[in-house]
C-alpha positions as CSV (number, residue, x, y, z in Angstrom):
1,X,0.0,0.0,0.0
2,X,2.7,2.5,0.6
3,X,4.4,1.8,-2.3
4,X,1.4,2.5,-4.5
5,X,1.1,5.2,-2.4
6,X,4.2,6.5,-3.6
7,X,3.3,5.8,-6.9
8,X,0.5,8.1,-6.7
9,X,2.7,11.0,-5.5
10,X,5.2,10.5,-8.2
11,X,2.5,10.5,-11.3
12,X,0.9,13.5,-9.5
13,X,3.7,15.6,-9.1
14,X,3.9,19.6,-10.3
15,X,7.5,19.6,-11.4
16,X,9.7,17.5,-13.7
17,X,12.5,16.5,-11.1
18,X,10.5,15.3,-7.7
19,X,13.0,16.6,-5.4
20,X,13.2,19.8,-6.8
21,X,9.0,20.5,-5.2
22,X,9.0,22.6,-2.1
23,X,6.3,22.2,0.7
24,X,6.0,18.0,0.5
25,X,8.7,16.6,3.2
26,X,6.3,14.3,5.4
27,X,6.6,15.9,8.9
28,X,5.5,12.5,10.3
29,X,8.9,11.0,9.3
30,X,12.4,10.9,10.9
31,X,14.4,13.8,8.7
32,X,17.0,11.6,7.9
33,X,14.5,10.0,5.6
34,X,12.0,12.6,4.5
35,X,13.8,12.9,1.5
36,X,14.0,9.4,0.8
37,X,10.1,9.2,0.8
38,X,10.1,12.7,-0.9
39,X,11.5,10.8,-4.2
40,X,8.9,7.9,-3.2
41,X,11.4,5.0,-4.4
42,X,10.9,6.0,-8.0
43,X,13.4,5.7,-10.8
44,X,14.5,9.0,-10.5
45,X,15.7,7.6,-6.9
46,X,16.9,4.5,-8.2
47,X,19.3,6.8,-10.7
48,X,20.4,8.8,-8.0
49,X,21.4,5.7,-6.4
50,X,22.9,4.6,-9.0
51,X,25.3,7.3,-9.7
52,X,26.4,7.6,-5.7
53,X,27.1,3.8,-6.4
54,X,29.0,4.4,-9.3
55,X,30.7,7.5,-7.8
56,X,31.9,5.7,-4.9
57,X,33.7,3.0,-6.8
58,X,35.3,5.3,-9.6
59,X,36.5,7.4,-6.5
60,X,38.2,4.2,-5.0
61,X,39.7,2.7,-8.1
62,X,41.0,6.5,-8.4
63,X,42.5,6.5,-4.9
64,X,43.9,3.4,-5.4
65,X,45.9,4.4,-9.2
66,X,47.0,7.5,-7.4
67,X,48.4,5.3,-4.5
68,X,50.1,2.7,-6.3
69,X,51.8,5.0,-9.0
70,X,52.7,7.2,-5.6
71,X,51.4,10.1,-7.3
72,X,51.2,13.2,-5.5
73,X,48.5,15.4,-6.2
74,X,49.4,18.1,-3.9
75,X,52.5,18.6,-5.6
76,X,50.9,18.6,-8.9
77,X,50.7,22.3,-10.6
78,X,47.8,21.2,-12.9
79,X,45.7,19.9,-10.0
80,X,43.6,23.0,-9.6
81,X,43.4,23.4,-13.7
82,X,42.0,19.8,-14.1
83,X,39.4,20.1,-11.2
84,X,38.0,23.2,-13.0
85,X,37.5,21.2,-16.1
86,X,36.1,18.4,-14.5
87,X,33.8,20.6,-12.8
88,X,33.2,22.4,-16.0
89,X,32.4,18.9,-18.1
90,X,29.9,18.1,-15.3
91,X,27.8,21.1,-15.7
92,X,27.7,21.1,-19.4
93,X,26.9,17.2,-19.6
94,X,24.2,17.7,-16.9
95,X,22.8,20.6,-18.9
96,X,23.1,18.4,-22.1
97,X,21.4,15.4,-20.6
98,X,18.7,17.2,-18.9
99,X,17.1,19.2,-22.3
100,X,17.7,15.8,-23.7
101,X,15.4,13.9,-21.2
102,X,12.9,16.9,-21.6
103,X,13.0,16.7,-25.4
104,X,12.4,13.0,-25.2
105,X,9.4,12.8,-22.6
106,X,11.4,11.5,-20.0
107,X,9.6,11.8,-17.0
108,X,6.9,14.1,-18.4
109,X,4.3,15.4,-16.1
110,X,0.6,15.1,-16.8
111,X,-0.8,17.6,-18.8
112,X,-3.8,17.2,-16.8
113,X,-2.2,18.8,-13.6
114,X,-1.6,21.7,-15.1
115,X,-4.7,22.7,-16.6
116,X,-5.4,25.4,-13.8
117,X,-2.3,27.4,-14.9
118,X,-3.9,27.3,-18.1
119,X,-6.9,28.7,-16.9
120,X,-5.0,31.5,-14.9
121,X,-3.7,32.9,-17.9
122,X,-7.1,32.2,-20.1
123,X,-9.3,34.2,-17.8
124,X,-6.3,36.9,-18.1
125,X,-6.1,40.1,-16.0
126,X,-9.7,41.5,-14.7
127,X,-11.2,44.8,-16.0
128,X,-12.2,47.6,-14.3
129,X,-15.6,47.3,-14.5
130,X,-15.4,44.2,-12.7
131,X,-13.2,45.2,-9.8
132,X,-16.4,46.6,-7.8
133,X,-18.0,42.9,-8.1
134,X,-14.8,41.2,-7.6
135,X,-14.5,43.2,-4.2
136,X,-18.1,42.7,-3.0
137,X,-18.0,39.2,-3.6
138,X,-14.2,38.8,-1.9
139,X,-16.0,40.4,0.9
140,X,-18.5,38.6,1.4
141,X,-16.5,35.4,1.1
142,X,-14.4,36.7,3.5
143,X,-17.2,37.0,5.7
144,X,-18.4,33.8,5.2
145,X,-15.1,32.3,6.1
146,X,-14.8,33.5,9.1
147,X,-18.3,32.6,10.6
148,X,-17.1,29.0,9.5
149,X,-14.2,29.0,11.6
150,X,-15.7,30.4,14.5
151,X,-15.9,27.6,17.4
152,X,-19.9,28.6,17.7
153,X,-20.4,27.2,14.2
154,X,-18.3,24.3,14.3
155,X,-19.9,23.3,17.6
156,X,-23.6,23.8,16.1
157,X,-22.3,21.8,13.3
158,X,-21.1,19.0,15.2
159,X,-24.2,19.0,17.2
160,X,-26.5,18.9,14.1
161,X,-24.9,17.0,12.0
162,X,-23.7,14.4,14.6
163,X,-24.7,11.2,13.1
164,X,-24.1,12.1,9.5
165,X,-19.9,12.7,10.5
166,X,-20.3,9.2,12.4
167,X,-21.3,8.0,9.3
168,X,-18.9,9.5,7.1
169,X,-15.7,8.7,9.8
170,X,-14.8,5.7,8.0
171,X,-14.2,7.5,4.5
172,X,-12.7,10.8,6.2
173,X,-10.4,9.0,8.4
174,X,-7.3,7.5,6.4
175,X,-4.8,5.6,8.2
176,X,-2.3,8.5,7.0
177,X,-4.6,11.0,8.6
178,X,-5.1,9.2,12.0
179,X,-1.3,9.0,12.0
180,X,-0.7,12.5,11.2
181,X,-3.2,14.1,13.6
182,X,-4.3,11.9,16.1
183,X,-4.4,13.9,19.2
184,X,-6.9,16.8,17.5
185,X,-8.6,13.2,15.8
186,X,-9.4,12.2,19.2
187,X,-10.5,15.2,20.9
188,X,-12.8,16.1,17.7
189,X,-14.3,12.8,18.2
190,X,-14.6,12.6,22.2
191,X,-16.4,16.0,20.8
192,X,-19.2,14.6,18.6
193,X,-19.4,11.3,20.5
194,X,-19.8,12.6,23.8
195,X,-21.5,16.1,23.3
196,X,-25.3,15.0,24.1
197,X,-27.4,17.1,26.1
198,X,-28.1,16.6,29.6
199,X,-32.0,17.4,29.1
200,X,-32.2,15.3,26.5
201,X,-33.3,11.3,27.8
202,X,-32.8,8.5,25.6
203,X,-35.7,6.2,25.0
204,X,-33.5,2.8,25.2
205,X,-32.7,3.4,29.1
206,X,-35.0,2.5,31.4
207,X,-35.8,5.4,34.2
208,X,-35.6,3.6,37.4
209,X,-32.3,1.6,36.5
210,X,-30.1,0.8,38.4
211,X,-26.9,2.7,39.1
212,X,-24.5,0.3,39.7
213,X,-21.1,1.0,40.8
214,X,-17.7,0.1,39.4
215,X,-16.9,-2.6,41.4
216,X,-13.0,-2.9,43.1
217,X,-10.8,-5.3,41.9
218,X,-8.2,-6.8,43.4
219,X,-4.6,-8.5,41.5
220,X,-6.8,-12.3,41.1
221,X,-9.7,-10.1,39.4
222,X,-7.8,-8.5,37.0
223,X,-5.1,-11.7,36.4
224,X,-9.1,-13.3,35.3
225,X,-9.9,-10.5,32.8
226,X,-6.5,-10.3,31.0
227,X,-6.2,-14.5,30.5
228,X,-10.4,-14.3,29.9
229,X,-9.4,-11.1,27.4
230,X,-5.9,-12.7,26.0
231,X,-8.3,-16.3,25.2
232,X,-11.1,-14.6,23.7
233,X,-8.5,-12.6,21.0
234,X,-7.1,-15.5,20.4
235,X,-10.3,-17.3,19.7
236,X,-10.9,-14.5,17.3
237,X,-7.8,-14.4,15.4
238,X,-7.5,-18.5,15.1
239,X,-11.5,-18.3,13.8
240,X,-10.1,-15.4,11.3
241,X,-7.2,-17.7,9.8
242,X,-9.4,-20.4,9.0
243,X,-12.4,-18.3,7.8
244,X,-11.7,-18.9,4.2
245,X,-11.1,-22.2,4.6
246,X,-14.3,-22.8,5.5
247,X,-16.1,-21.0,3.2
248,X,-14.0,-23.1,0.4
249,X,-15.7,-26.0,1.8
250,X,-18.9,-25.6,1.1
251,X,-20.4,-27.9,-1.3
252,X,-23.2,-27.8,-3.8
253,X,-26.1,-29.2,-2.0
254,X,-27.6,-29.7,1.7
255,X,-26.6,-32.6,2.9
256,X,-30.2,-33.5,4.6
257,X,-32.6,-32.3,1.4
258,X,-30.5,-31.9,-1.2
259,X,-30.9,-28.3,-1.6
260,X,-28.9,-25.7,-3.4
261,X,-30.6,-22.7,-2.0
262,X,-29.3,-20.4,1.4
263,X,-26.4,-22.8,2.1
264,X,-24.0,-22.6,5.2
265,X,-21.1,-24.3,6.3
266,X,-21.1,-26.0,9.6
267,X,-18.1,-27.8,11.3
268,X,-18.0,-30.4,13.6
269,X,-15.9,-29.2,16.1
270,X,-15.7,-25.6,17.7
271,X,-13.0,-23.4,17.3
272,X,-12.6,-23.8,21.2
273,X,-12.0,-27.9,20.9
274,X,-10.0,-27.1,18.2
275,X,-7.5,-24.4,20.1
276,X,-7.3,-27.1,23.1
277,X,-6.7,-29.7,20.7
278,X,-4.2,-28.0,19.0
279,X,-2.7,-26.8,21.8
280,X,-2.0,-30.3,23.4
281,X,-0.2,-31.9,19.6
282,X,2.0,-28.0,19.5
283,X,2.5,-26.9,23.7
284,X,5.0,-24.4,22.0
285,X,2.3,-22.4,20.3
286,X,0.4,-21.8,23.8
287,X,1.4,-18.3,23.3
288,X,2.6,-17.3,20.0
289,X,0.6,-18.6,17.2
290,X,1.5,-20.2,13.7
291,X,-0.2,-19.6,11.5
292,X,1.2,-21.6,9.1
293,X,0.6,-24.8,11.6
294,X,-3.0,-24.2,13.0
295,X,-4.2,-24.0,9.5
296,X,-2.2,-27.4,8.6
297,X,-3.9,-28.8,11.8
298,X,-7.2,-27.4,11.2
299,X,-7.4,-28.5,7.6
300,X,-6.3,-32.0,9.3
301,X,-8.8,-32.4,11.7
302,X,-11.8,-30.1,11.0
303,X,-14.7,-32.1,9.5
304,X,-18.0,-29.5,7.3
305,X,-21.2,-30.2,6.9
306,X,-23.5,-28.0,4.6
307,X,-27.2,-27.3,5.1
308,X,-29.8,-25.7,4.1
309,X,-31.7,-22.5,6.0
310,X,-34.4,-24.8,5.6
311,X,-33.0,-27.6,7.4
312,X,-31.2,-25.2,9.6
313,X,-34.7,-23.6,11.0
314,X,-36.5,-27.2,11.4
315,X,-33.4,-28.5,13.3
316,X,-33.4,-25.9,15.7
317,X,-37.6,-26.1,16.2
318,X,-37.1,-29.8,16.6
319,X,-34.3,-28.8,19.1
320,X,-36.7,-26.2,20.9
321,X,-39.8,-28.7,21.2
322,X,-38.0,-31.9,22.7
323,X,-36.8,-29.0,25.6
324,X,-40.4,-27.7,26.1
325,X,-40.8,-31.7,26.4
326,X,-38.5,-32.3,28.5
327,X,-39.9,-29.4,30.6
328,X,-43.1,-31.0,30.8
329,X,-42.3,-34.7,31.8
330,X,-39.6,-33.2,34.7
331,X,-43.0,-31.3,35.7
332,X,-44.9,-34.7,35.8
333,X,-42.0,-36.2,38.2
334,X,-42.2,-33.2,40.8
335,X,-46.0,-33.4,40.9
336,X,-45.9,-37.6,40.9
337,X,-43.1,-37.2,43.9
338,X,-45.1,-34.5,45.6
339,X,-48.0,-37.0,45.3
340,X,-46.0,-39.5,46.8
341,X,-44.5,-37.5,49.6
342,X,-48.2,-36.8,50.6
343,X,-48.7,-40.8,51.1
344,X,-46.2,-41.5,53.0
345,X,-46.5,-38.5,55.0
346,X,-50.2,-39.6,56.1
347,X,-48.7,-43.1,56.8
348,X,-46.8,-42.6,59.5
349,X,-48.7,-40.5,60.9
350,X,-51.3,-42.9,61.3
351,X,-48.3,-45.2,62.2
352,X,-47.2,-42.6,65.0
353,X,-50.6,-41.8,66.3
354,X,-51.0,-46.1,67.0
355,X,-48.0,-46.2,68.5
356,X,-48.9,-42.9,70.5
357,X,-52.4,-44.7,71.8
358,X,-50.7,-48.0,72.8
359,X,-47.4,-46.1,74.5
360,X,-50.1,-44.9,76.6
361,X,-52.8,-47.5,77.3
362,X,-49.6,-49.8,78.5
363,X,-48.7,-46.7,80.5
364,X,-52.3,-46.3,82.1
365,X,-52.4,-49.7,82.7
């Protein structure tokens, strides 16, 4: 992505050589590469690399010559002579090459970027008549500006428009941008997310809730919630690997009707038996997960079935009237014990009131 990102800024650019532009260092880099990313790994930069390379070894070879034919240049007279027409030969061979490349179309810009210059100079230089409009109308823009910079106006605009810019966030919000500006990002959107009137009431809350408080928790609490929070990711990322490797096995029918229509993928064994599974044949990927592995493994062991929405929905009202069944017969059992807890309750107490009268007749007796 950043390289076609680069690509992007290269076509787009306003002058022929792309480090010539002013005004488009990334502030967001370190500066010992902003001009690096300024070039954006083009062939101009691949050039200029390739002459430093080139450079670098002539210069060598050259120190080498000089120090094996124990030539003193110091002590030469024509030194300073022979740099001047080196330096000389440079200029005019850059010159030369340059109106070359620009004659051939190397590295043309798009006429397309230029076409407001064109318009600056086809609209030409206003008359007088029109300075009088020209100044109203700048004035009044002007105007209009401002009140849209003010603070009252943005705030009325956030309030307003508060769920169209929630809706729009994901198109506005480029990860360059987020980058870039994230502490104003954040702020503008604690703004709009949390600027709600305390008048206003909304209809989803219930008004005699209850206010609970945040509840204290001690080292063993929050040990629970990071290995309950560190499971649960990892749940999610191993059921994201193997996502399209379910969806690939899907077949062309239900397996129960023989359907083709509203099919689904089902497996045999959750993504949870299949972590502890997978966990016991590879201990070392407890922590650090391979992907490479679990989708080995999972392609392995995992077993599919495919049915129907048809299927599906009977399945789970077959599932949800043998409960209601089972419901009823455990309700059978309680009243059938109650009935015989009765019994034997009126037994022995028949039982104990015999024994009561002949504990005391022998007693009387």
């Amino acid at each position: 992505e950043y390289l076609e990102y680069c690509r992007a800024r290269f076509l787009q650019r306003e002058m022929w050589w792309k480090g010539l532009e002013t005004n488009t260092l990334d502030e967001c880099i370190e500066n010992s590469l902003r001009s690096v990313d300024q070039l954006c790994f083009s062939s101009q930069y691949y050039m200029l690399s390739t002459l430093h390379v080139n450079a670098i070894v002539y210069l060598v070879l050259g120190i080498v010559m000089m120090a094996r034919a124990k030539y003193n240049a110091f002590g030469d007279p024509a030194m300073s002579s022979i740099i001047m027409i080196i330096l000389l030969c440079t200029i005019v061979v850059k010159l030369v090459l340059t109106r070359i490349a620009m004659i051939v179309g190397l590295w043309s810009i798009r006429h397309e970027k230029r076409r407001w210059h064109d318009k600056i100079h086809a609209d030409g230089e206003p008359q007088l008549d029109q300075w009088s409009h020209e100044q109203s109308t700048g004035h009044d823009e002007y105007k209009l500006e401002g009140r849209m910079t003010s603070d009252a106006f943005r705030y009325k605009f956030l309030r307003y428009n508060r769920s169209w810019i929630i809706e729009q966030l994901p198109n506005m919000l480029t990860p360059r941008m987020t980058q870039r500006s994230r502490p104003y990002i954040m702020n503008q959107l604690a703004r709009i997310l949390g600027s709600i009137d305390a008048d206003v009431s909304s209809d989803s809350e219930a008004d005699d809730a209850p206010d609970f408080d945040v509840p204290a928790m001690n080292a063993s609490t929050r040990a629970m919630i990071r290995m309950w929070y560190g499971e649960a990711g990892r749940l999610l990322r191993l059921s994201g690997l193997v996502e399209p490797i379910i969806q690939q096995s899907r077949d062309d029918v239900c397996q129960f009707c023989l359907g083709r229509g509203s099919l689904r993928v089902e497996t045999c064994f959750s993504v949870e038996e299949m972590n502890r599974q997978f966990i016991v044949e590879y201990p070392e990927c407890k922590d650090d997960i391979d992907q490479v592995q679990w989708k080995i493994f999972w392609q392995r062991t995992q077993k599919y079935s495919t049915i129907c929405m048809e299927c599906l929905q009977k399945r789970a009202k077959e599932k949800y009237e043998g409960i209601i069944d089972d419901d009823r017969s455990s309700d059978d059992a309680d009243s059938l014990g109650d009935l015989v807890t009765s019994e034997l309750d009126s037994v022995k107490s028949t039982i104990l009131s015999t024994w009561y009268s002949q504990a005391r007749a022998s007693l009387n007796g």
